[in-house]
DOSEDO-975237 format. One record per atom (N, C-alpha, C): x, y, z. Coordinates in steps of 0.2 Angstrom, whole numbers, padded with zeros to 4 digits, always signed. Each point is the difference from the previous one (the first is absolute). Layout:
// residues N
XYZ ...
// end
This chain:
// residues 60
+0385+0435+0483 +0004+0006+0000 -0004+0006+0002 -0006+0001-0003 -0004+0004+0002 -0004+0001+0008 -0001-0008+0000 +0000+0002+0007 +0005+0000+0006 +0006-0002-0004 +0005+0001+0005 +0001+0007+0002 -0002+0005-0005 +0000+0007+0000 -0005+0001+0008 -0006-0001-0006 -0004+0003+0006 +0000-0001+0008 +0003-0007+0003 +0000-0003+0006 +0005+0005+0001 +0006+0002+0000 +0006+0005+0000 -0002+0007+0000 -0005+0002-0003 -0004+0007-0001 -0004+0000+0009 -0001-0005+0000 -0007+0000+0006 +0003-0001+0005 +0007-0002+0001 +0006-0002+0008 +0000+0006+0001 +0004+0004-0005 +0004+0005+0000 -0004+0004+0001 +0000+0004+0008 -0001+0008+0003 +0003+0004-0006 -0005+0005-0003 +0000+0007-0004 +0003-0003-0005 -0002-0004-0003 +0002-0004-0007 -0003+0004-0006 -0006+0000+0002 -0005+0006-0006 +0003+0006+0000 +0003+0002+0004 +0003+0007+0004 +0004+0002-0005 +0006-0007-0001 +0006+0002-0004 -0001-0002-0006 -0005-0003-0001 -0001+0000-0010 -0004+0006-0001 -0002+0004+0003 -0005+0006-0001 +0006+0002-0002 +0005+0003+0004 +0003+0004+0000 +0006-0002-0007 +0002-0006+0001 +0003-0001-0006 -0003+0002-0008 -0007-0003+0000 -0002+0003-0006 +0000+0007+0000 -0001+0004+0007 -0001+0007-0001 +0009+0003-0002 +0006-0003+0001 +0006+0003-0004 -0001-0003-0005 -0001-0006-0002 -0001-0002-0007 -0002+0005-0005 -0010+0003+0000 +0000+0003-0003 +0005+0009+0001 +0001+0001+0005 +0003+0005-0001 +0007+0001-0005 +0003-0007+0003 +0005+0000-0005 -0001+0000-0009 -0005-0004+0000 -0002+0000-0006 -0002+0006-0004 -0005+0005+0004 +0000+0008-0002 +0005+0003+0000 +0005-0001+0004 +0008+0005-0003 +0003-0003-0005 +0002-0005+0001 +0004+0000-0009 -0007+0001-0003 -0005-0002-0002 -0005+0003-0005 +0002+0008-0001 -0001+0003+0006 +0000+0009+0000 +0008+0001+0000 +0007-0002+0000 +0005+0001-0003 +0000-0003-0009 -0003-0005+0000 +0000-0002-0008 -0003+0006-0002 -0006+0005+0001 -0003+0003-0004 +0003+0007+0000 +0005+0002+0006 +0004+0005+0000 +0004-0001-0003 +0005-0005-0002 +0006+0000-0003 -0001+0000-0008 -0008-0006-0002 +0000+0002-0008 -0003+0008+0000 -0002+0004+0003 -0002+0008+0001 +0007+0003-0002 +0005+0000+0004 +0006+0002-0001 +0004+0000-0006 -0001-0007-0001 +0002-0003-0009 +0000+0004-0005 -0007+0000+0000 -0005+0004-0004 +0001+0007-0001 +0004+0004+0005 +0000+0006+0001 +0008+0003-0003 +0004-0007+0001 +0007+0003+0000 +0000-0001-0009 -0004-0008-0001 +0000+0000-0008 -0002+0006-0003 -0006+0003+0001 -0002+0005-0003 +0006+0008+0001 +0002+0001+0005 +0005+0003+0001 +0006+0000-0005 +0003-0005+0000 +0005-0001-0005 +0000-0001-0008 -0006-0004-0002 -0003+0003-0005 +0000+0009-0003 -0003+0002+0007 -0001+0009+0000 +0006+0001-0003 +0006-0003+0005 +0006+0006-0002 +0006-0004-0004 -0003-0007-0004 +0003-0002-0005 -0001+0005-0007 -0008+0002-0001 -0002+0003-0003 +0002+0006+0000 +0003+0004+0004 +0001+0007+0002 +0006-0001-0002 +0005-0003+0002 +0005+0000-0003 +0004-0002-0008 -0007-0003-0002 -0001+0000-0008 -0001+0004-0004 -0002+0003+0002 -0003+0007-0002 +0005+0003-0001 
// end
């Protein structure tokens, strides 16, 4: 199997090309939901404390 890969990698003009490149959106994509998951628990965090705030304010 493995080498049915690489005989396929070594026919194919700009074969390296397009795994670069696929790794290179892989990792990108992997960085945005990463930096969306870190934004969205940030906002959580902000509106919980928020609400909180004016649970309490209204208890009062």
């Amino acid at each position: 199997m493995l080498d049915f890969i690489k005989r396929r990698l070594k026919s194919d003009k700009g074969a390296i090309d397009k795994i670069l490149v696929t790794l290179l959106l892989v990792v990108i994509g992997v960085a945005g939901v990463m930096g969306l998951n870190t934004w969205m628990d940030t906002q959580k965090n902000k509106m919980t404390v928020k609400a909180d705030e004016t649970i309490d304010t209204v208890i009062k």
